[in-house]
C-alpha positions as CSV (number, residue, x, y, z in Angstrom):
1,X,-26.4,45.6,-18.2
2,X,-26.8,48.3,-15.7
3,X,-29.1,46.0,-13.7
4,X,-26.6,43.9,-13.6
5,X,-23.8,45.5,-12.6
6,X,-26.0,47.0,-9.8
7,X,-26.3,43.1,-8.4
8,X,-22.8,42.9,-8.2
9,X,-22.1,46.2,-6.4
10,X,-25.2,44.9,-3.7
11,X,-23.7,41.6,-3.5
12,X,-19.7,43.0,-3.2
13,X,-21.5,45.3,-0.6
14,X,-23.8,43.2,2.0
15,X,-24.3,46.7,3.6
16,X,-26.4,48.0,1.3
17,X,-28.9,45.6,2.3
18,X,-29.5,46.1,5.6
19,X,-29.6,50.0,4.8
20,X,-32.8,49.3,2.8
21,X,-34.7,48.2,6.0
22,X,-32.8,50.3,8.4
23,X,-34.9,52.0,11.0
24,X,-35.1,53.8,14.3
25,X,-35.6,50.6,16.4
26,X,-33.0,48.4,14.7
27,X,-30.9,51.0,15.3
28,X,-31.5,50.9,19.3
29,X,-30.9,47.4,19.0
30,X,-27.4,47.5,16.9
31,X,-26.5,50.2,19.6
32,X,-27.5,48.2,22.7
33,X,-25.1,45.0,21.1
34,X,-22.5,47.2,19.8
35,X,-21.7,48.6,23.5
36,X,-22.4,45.0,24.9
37,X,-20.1,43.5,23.0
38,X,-17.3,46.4,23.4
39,X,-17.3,45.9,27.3
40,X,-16.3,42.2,26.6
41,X,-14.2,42.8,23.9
42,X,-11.9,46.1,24.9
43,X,-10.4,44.2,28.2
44,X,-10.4,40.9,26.2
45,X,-8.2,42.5,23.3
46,X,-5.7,44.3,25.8
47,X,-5.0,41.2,27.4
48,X,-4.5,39.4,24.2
49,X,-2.4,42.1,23.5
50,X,-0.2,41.0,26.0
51,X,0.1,37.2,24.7
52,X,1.0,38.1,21.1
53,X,4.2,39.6,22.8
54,X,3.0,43.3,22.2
55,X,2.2,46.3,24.3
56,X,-1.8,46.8,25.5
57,X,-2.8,49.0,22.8
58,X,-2.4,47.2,19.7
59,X,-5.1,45.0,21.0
60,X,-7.0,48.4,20.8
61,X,-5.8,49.0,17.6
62,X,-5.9,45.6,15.9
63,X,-9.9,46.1,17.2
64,X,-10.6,49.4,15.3
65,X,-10.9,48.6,11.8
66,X,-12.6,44.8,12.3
67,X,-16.3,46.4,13.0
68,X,-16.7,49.2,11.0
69,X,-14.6,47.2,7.6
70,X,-16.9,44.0,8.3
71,X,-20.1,46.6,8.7
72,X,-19.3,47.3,5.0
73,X,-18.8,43.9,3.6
74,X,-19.7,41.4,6.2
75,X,-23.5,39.5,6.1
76,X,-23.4,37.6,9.8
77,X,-24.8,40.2,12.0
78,X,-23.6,38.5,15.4
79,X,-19.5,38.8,13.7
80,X,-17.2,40.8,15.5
81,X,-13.3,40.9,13.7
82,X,-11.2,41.8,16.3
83,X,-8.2,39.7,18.1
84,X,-8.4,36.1,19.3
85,X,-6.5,34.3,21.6
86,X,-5.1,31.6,18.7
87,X,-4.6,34.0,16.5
88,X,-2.6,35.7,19.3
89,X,-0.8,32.8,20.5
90,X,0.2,32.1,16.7
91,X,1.1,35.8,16.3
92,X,3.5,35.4,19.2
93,X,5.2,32.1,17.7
94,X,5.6,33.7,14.2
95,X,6.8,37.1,15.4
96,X,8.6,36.5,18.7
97,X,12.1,36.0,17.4
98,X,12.2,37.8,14.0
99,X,15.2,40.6,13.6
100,X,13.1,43.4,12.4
101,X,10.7,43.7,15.6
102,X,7.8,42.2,16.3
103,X,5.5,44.9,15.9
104,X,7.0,45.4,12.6
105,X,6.3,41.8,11.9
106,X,3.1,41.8,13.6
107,X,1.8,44.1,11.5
108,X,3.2,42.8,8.3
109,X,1.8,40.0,9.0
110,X,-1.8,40.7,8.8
111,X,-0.9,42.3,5.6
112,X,-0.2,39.4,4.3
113,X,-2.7,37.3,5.8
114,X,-5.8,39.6,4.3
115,X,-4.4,39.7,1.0
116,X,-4.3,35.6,1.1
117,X,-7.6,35.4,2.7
118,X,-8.6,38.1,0.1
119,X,-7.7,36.0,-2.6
120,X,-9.4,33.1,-1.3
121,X,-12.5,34.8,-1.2
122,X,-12.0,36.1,-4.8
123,X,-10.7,32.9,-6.1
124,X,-13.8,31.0,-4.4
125,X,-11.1,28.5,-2.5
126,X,-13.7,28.2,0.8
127,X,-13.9,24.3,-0.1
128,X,-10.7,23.9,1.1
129,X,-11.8,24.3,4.5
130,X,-13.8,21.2,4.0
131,X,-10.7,18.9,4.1
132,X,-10.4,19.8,7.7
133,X,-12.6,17.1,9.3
134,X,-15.0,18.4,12.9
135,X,-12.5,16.0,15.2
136,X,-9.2,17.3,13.5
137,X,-10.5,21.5,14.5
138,X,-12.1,20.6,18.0
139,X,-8.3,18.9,18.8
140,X,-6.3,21.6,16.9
141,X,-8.9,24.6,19.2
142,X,-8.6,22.4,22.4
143,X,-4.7,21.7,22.2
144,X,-4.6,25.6,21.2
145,X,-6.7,27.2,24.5
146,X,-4.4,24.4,26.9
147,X,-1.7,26.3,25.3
148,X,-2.5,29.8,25.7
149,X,-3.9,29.2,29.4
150,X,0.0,27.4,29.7
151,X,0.7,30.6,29.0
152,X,-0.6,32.8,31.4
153,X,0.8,30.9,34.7
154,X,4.1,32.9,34.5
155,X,2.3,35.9,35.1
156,X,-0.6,34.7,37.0
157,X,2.4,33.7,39.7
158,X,4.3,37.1,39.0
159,X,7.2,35.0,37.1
160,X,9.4,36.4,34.6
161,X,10.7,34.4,32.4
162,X,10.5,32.9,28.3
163,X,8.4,30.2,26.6
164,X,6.8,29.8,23.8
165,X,6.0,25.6,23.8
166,X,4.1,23.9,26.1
167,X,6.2,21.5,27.6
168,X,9.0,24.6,27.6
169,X,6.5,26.7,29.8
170,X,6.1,23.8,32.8
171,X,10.1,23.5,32.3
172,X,10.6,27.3,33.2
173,X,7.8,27.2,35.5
174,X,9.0,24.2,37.9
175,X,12.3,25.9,37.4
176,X,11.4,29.4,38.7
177,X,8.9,28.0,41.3
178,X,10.9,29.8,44.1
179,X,10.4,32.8,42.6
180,X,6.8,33.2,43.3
181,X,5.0,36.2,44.4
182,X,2.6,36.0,46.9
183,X,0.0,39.0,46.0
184,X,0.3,38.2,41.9
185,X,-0.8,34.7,42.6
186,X,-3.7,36.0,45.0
187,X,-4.8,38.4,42.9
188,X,-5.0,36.2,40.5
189,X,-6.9,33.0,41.6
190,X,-9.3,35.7,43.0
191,X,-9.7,37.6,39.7
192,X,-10.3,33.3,37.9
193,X,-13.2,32.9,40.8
194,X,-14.4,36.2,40.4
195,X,-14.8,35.8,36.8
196,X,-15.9,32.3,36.6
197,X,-19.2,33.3,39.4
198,X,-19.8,36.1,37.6
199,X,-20.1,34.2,34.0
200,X,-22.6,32.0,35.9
201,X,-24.7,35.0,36.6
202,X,-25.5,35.1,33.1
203,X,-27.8,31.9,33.7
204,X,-29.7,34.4,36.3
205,X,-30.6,37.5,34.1
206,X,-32.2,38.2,30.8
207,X,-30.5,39.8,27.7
208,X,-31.6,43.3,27.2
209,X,-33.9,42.8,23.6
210,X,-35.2,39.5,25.4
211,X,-39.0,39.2,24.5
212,X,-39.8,37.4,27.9
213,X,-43.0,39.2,29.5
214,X,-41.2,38.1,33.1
215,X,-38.4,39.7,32.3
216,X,-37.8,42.7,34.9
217,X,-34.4,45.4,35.0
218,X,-33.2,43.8,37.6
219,X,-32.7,40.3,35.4
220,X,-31.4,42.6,32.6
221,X,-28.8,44.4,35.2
222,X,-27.8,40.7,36.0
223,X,-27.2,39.8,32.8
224,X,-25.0,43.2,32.1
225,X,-23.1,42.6,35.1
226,X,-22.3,39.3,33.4
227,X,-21.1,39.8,29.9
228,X,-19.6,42.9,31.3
229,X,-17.5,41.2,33.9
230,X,-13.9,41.0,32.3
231,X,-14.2,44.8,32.2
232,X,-15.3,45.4,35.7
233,X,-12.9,42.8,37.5
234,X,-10.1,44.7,34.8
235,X,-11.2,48.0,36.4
236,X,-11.4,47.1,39.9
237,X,-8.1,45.6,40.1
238,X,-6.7,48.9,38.4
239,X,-8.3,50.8,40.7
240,X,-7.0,48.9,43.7
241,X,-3.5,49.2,42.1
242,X,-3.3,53.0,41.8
243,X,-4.6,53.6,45.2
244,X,-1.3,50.9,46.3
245,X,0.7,52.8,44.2
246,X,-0.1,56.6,45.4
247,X,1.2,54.9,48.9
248,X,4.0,54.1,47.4
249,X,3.5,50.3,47.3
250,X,3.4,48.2,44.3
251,X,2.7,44.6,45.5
252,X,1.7,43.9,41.8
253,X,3.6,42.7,39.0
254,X,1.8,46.1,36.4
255,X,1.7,46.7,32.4
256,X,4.5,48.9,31.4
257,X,3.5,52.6,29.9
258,X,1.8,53.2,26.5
259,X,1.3,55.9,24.5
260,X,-2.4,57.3,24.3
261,X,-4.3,58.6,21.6
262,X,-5.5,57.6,17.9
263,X,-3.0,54.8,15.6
264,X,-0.7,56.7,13.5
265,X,-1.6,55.5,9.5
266,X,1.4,53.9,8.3
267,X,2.3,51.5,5.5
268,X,2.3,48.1,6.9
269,X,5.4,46.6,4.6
270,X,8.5,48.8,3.6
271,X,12.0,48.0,3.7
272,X,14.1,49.1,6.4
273,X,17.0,51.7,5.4
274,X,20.8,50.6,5.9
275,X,21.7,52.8,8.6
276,X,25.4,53.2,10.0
277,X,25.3,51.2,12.6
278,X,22.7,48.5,10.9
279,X,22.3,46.9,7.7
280,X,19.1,47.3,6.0
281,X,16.4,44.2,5.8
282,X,14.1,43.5,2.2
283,X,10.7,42.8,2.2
284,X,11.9,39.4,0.9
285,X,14.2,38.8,3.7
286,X,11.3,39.9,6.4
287,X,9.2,37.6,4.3
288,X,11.9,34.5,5.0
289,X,11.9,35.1,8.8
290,X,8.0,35.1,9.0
291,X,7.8,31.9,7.2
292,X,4.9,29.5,7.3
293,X,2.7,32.1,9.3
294,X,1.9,34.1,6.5
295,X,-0.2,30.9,5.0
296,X,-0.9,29.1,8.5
297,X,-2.7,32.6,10.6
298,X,-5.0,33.4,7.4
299,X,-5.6,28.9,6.9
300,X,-6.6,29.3,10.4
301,X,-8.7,32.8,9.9
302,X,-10.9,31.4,7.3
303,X,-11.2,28.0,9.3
304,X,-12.6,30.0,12.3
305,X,-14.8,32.4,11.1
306,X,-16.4,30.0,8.5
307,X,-17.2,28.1,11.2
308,X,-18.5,30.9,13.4
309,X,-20.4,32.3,10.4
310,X,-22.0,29.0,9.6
311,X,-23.3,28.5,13.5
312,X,-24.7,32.1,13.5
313,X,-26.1,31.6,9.8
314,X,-29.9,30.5,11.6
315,X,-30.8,28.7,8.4
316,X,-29.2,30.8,5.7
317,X,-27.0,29.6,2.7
318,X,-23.9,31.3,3.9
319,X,-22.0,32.9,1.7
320,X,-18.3,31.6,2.4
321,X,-16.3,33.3,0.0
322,X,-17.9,36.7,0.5
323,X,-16.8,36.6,4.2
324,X,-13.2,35.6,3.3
325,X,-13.3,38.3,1.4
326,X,-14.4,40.6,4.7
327,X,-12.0,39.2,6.9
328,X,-9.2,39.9,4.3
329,X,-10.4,43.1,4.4
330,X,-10.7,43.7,7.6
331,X,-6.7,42.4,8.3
332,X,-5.4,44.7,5.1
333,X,-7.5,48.1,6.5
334,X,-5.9,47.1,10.1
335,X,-2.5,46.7,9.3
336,X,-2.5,50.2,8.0
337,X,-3.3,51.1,11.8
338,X,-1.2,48.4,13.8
339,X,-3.4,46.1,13.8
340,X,-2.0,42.6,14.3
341,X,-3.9,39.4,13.0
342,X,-8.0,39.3,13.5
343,X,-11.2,37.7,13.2
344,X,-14.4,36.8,14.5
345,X,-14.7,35.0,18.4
346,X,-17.8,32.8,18.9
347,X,-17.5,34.0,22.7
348,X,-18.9,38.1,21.1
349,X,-20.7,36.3,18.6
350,X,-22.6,34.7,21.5
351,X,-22.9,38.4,23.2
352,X,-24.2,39.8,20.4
353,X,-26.9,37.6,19.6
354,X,-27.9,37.4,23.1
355,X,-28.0,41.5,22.7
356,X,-30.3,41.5,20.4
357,X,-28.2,42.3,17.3
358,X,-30.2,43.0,13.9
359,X,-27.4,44.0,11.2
360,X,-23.7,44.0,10.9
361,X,-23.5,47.6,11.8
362,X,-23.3,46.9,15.1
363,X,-20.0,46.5,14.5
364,X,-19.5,50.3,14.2
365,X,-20.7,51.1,17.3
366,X,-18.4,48.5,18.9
367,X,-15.3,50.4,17.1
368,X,-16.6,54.0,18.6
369,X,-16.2,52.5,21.9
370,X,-13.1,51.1,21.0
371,X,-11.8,54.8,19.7
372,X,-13.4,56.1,22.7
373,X,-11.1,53.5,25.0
374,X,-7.7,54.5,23.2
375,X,-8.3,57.7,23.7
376,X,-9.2,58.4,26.6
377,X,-8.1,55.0,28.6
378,X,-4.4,54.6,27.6
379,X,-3.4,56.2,30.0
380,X,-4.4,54.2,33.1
381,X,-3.1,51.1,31.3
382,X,0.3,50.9,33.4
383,X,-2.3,50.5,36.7
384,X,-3.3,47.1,35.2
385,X,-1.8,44.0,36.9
386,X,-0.7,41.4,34.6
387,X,-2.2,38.8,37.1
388,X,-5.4,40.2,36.1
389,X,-5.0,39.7,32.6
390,X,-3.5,36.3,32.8
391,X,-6.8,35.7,34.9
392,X,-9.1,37.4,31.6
393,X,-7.1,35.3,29.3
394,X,-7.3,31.6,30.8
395,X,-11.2,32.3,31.7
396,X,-11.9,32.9,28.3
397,X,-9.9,29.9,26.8
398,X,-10.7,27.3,29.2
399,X,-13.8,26.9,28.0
400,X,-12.6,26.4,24.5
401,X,-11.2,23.2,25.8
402,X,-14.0,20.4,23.8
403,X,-14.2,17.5,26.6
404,X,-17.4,16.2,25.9
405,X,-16.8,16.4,22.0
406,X,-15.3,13.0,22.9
407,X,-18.1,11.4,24.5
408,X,-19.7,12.0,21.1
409,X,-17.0,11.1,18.3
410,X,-16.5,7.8,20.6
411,X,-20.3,7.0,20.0
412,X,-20.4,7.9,16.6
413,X,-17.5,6.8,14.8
414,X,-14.5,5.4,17.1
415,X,-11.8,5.4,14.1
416,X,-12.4,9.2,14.1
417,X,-10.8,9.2,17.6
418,X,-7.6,8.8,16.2
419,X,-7.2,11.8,14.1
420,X,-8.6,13.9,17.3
421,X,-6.0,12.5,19.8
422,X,-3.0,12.5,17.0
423,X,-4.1,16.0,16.4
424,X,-4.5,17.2,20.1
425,X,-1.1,15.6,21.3
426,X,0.7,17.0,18.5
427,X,-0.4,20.5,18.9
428,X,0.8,20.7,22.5
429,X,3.9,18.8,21.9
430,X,5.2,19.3,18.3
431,X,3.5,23.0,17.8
432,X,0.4,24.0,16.9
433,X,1.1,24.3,13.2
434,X,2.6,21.3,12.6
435,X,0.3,19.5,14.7
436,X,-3.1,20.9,12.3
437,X,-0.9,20.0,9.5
438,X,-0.1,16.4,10.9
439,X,-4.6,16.5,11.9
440,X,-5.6,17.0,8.3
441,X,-2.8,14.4,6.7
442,X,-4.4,11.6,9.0
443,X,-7.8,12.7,7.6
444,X,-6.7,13.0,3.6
445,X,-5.4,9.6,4.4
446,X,-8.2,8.2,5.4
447,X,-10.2,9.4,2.5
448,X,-7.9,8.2,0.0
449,X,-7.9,4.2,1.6
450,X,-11.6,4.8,1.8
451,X,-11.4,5.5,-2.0
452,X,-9.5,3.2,-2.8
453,X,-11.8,0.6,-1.2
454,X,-15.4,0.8,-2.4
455,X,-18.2,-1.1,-1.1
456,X,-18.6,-4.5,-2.6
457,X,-22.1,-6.6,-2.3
458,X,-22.3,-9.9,-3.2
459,X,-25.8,-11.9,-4.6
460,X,-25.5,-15.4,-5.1
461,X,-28.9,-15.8,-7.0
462,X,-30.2,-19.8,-7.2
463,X,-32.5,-20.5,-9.8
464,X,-32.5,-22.7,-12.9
465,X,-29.5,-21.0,-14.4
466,X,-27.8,-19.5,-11.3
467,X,-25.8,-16.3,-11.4
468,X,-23.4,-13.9,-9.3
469,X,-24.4,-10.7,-9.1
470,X,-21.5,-8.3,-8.0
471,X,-22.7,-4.5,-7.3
472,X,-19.9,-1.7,-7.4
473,X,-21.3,1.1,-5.1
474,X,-19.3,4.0,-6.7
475,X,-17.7,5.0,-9.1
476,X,-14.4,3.4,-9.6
477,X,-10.8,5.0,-10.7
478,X,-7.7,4.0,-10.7
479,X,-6.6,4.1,-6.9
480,X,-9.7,1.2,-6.2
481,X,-9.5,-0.6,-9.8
482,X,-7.2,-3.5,-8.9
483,X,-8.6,-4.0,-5.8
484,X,-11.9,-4.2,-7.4
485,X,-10.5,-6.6,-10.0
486,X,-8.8,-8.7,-7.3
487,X,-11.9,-8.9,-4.7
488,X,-14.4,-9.7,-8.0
489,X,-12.1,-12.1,-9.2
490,X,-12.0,-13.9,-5.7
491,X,-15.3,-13.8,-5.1
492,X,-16.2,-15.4,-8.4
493,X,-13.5,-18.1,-8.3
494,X,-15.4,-19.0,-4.6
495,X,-18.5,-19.1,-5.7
496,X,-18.2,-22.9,-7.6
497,X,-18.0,-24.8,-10.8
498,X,-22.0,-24.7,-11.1
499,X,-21.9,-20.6,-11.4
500,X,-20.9,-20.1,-14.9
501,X,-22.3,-16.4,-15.3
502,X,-21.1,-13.4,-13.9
503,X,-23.0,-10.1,-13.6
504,X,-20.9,-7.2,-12.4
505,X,-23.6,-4.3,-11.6
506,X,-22.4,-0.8,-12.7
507,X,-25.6,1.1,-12.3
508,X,-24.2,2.9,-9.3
509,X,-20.9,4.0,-10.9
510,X,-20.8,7.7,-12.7
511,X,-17.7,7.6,-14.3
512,X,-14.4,5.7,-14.8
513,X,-11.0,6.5,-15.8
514,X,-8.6,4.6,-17.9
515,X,-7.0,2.4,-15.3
516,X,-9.9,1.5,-14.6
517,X,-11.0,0.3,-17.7
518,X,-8.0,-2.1,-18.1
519,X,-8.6,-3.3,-15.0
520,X,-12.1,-4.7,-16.2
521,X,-10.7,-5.7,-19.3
522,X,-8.2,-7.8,-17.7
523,X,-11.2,-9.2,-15.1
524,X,-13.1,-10.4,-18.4
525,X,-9.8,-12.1,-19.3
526,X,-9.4,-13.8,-16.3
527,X,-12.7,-15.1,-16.1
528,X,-13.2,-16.2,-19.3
529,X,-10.0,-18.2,-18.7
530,X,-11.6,-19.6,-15.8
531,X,-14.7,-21.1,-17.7
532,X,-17.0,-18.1,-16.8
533,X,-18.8,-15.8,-18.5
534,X,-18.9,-12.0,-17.9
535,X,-22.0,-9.3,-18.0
536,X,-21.9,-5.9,-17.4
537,X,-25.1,-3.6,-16.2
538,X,-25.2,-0.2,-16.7
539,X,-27.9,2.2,-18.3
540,X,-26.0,3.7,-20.1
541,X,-23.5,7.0,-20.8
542,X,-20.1,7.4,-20.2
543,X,-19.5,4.0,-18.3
544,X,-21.8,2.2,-21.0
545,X,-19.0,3.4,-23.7
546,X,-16.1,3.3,-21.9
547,X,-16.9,-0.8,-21.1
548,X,-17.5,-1.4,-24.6
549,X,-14.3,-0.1,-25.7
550,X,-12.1,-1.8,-23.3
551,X,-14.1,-5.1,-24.4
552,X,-15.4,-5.0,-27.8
553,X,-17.3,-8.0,-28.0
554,X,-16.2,-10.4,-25.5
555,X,-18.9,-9.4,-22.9
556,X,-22.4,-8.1,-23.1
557,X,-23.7,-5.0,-21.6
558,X,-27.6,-4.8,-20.3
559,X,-29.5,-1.7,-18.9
560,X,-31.5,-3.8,-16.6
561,X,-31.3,-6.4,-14.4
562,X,-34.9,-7.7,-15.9
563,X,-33.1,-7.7,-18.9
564,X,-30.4,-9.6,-18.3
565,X,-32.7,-12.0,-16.7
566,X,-34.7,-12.5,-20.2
567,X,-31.6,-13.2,-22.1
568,X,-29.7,-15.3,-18.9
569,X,-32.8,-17.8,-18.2
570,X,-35.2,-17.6,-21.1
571,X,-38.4,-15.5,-21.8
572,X,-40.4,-18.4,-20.7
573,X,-38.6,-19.1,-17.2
574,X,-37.2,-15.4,-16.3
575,X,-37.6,-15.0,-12.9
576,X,-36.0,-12.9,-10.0
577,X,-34.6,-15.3,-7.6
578,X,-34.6,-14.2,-3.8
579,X,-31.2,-16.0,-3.9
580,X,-28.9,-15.9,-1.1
581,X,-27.2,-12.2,-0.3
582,X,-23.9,-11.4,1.2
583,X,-22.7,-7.9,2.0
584,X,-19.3,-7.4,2.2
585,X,-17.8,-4.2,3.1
586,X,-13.8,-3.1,3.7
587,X,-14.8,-0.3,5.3
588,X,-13.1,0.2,9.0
């Protein structure tokens, strides 16, 4: 019982696995990828900050509690939680217009959002992610990073103005096109030209735990310079700002002021107070105004970081549920801080296992840095042009953008074109929401008419006595029965007056329901009306039983084909014709 009990407590707690074989060395290399990964993530989560509508250090603060929480309970060692761009984008949509604030909401909203991806986790609901089909994501995650990028021209031209769609954004933009400032929109483009050379540096330089003997510091200074380029360009521009601005000058459209030092620990949902001048607002009311985000940001969550986890998994069966339950975590502990909704990025997973990352505890050391940075940071925040972020923000997404996904789903499987175009157009033009939702009803549609029309083969077998065989590839329930009765009932008719036998072969069926038992009943009706008569195969079980109650003893049911060949065409002459064979499938 104890022994037990301990297995649960070590599989609850992934941490205490790694502990067991933590040393000296992988220690180094946890250190090495946790400050990696915190010089792309700190500048990526203040500008991300800035697109979920909220001031530059809840980014910080929605980045605290991801990497030490996950340390605990995660088992992907590459995983960072901290902000996304979707998750910011939706966090913007869901919170921009509420009446309570949208930090309030914000933050109420990954409340919510870990307790549902908590219950997922404990509830084992991780095969729901499985409805959403490869084409359906790569639309919903392309049609998502146009979006967000959409986002960033009003600031990356020094704009001012409000959007939240995408077509809404190119309306305000052509409409304020004469507002345009000249040094926002140069800093800009140079900070997207900067940042894009300086990614292709990577391709130069060696990660620091790289086992290559030719390896030298100069290929692994490269390869900082590199992954830590969103920091340096955030920097540099900063820099060049405050030396403008002790001159008096301020060519730059800046961040406004934010208060420095650690989160204040607050409850994330409590009602607000009837003041005299206000009236007060229920959890259920704040609830109402949040509406679909509360299921859609943790739906999306789960999606993500399944999928991240599964590409970083090198092999392993991943445990899905357990890292729903880590990312639920990870949101609930947050929102106690002012956090706003997280979880993991491939872009740091891919810096972190280029870093050498051993263990999830990595994630800790990122988080000191991130302490470290809203301490000591906040401060120089208001020297940051918004250009620049607008410029860290599209250089991240735009490569989110799937292109040659297409080349590939075309050569596969055209039909599955359609649910990636649907999906993609309605995402930038209905909303993102909507427009997943509209994805995985195309692709539960499909399934269903797939269902509901099984694979039918067809052997005309010539011989003394000749036969048609009919083979049912799957099991078959009420949704395919009557178009199983129909097609078999065709076929048959078809095949001539000199056919007088039919075999319909059940071998490949598992199971059948009720409907479908009528269905064959009234087949065996129809075809004994017809002049023919009706065998069944199948070895036997459930479908065995269920075809000799719905028939009693009008039809007879064989476990073999060589059987059925003894008792069709005689001991003496039974014989396997090659016969003539027809496939006929309704499949698209």
């Amino acid at each position: 019982m104890l022994l037990n009990t301990w297995d649960f407590v070590a599989k609850l707690l992934p941490i205490w696995h790694f502990l067991k074989k933590y040393d000296g060395n992988t220690a180094i290399c946890d250190l090495v990828a946790g400050f990696t990964v915190a010089l792309t993530l700190i500048p990526q989560v203040i500008a991300y900050a800035s697109l979920a509508g909220l001031e530059p250090q809840y980014g910080l603060y929605s980045a605290l509690c991801g990497g030490i929480v996950y340390a605990i309970f995660g088992t992907i060692p590459e995983l960072n939680i901290a902000p996304t761009a979707l998750l910011s984008l939706l966090t913007f949509q869901y919170t921009n217009n509420v009446s309570f604030g949208n930090v309030r909401a914000a933050i109420m909203l990954t409340f919510f959002a870990g307790i549902l991806e908590l219950l997922c986790g404990i509830l084992h609901l991780g095969f729901l992610v499985d409805f959403v089909s490869t084409p359906v994501v790569s639309a919903f995650t392309s049609a998502g990073a146009i979006t967000i990028a959409c986002s960033q021209i009003k600031n990356l031209f020094g704009l001012k103005y409000n959007a939240e769609s995408f077509i809404a954004v190119w309306k305000q933009f052509f409409w304020h096109i004469e507002e345009v400032r000249l040094w926002d929109t140069l800093l800009g483009f140079c900070c997207i030209v900067v940042l894009l050379s300086m990614r292709k540096l990577k391709d130069y330089g060696e990660p620091p735990m790289s086992n290559e003997k030719s390896s030298s510091m100069c290929k692994k200074a490269v390869w900082f310079v590199s992954v830590g380029r969103n920091a340096m360009v955030v920097i540099s521009c900063a820099v060049v700002a405050f030396i403008f601005k002790q001159h008096d000058y301020k060519p730059f459209s800046l961040t406004a002021q934010v208060p420095s030092g650690f989160p204040n620990f607050s409850i994330p949902i409590k009602p607000i107070e009837a003041s005299n001048n206000t009236e007060g607002i229920e959890i259920s009311q704040m609830m109402a105004e949040l509406g679909y985000g509360i299921v859609v940001i943790p739906f999306i969550a789960i999606l993500a970081n399944v999928g991240i986890a599964k590409a970083f998994a090198r092999g392993k069966v991943l445990d899905a549920s357990q890292e729903m339950i880590a990312v639920g975590l990870c949101n609930i502990a947050g929102s106690f801080f002012g956090s706003y909704p997280v979880n993991a990025s491939f872009s740091r997973a891919a810096v972190s296992s280029a870093s050498g990352v051993r263990t999830p505890l990595s994630g800790i050391y990122t988080g000191l840095m991130v302490i470290m940075a809203f301490t000591f940071l906040t401060p120089y925040f208001p020297y940051i042009p918004k250009a620049t972020l607008a410029a860290v923000i599209i250089c991240a997404v735009i490569f989110m953008v799937e292109v040659s996904i297409t080349k590939t789903i075309w050569k596969i499987n055209k039909l599955d074109m359609v649910p990636f175009v649907v999906t993609l157009i309605s995402c930038l033009f209905v909303g993102i929401e909507i427009g997943i939702l509209i994805g995985i009803l195309m692709e539960v549609c499909k399934l269903l008419y797939f269902a509901s029309r099984p694979k039918i083969i067809i052997k005309k077998v010539e011989d003394k006595k000749p036969y048609l065989s009919i083979t049912l590839s799957t099991s078959v329930f009420f949704s395919s029965a009557e178009y199983v009765r129909e097609k078999v009932f065709q076929y048959s008719l078809d095949s001539g007056q000199n056919i007088q036998m039919v075999l319909i072969d059940c071998s490949r069926m598992l199971n059948i329901d009720f409907t479908a038992e009528k269905c064959f009943e009234s087949l065996v009706n129809d075809l004994e009306k017809s002049g023919k008569s009706v065998a069944f195969l199948a070895s036997g079980g459930r479908v065995a039983k269920s075809l000799e109650s719905c028939s009693g003893n009008k039809i007879q049911i064989f476990k073999s084909e060589e059987e059925f060949e003894l008792s069709w065409q005689g001991k003496n002459d039974a014989q396997l014709g090659n016969g003539e064979i027809e496939a006929v499938t309704t499949q698209l």
